[in-house]
C-alpha positions in Angstrom: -2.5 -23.8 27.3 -1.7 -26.6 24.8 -5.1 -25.3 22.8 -3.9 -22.3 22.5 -0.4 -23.4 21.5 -2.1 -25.5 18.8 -3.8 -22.3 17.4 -1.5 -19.7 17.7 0.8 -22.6 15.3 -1.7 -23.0 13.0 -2.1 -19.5 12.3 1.9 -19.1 11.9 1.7 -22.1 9.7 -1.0 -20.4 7.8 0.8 -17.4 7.4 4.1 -18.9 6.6 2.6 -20.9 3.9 0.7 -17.9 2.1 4.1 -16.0 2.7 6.1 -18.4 0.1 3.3 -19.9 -1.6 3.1 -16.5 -3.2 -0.4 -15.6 -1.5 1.0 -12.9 0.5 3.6 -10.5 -1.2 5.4 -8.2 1.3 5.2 -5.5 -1.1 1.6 -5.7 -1.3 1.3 -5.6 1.8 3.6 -2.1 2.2 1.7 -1.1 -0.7 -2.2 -1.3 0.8 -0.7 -0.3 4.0 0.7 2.8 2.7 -2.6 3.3 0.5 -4.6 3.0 4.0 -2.7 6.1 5.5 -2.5 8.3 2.8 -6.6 7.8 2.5 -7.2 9.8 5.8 -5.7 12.9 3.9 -8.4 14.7 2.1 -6.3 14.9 -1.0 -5.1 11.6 -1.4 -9.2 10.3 -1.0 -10.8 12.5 -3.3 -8.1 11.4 -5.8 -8.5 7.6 -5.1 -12.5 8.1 -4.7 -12.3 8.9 -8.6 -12.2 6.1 -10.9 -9.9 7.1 -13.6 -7.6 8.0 -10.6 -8.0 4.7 -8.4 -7.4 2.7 -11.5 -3.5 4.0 -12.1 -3.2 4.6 -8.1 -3.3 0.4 -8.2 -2.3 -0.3 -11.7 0.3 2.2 -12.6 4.2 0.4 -11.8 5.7 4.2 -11.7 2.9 4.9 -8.7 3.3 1.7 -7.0 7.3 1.9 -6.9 6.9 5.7 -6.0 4.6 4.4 -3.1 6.8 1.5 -2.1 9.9 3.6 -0.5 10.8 3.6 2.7 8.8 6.1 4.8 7.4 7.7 2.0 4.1 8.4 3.2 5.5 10.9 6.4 8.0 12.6 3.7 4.1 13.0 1.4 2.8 14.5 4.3 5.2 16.6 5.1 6.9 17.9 1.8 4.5 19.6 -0.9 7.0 18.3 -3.8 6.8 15.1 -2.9 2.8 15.4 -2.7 3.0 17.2 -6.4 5.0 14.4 -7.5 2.9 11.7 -6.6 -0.4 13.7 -7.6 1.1 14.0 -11.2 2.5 10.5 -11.5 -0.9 9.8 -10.6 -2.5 12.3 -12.8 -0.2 11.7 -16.1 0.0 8.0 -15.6 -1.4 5.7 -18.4 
């Protein structure tokens, strides 16, 4: 039990430390999630699978903001305007 307690706070301490040592952003993390369940759409991962395309999906601020609202990935699922819009942010970004 005390091993276990030992790990379990080195791995929180790990965490914790990458968390304000700037290793870890939470954003980034909302980001790559989002990014992960938007690839298992057929749209979304031939766009990303195309260089010119994966370079503003991860690059492009406008994208990454659009991308970084709350539940925005359900409301891309389930509304084609919000799926055009991020297709031509994508698409027009430089």
């Amino acid at each position: 039990m005390r091993i276990v307690k030992i790990i379990l706070g080195t791995i929180g301490s790990v965490i914790l430390g990458l968390l304000f040592m700037g290793g870890l952003d939470l954003d980034d993390i909302r980001f790559q999630k989002n990014i992960r369940k938007l690839k298992k759409e057929g749209w979304f991962k031939e766009l990303s699978d195309n260089g010119m395309y994966y370079e503003r999906i991860f690059h492009n601020e406008a994208v990454r903001e659009y991308l970084l609202q709350e539940n925005i990935v359900v409301k891309i699922n389930n509304d084609e305007g919000k799926r055009n819009k991020l297709i031509s942010l994508i698409k027009s970004s430089s």
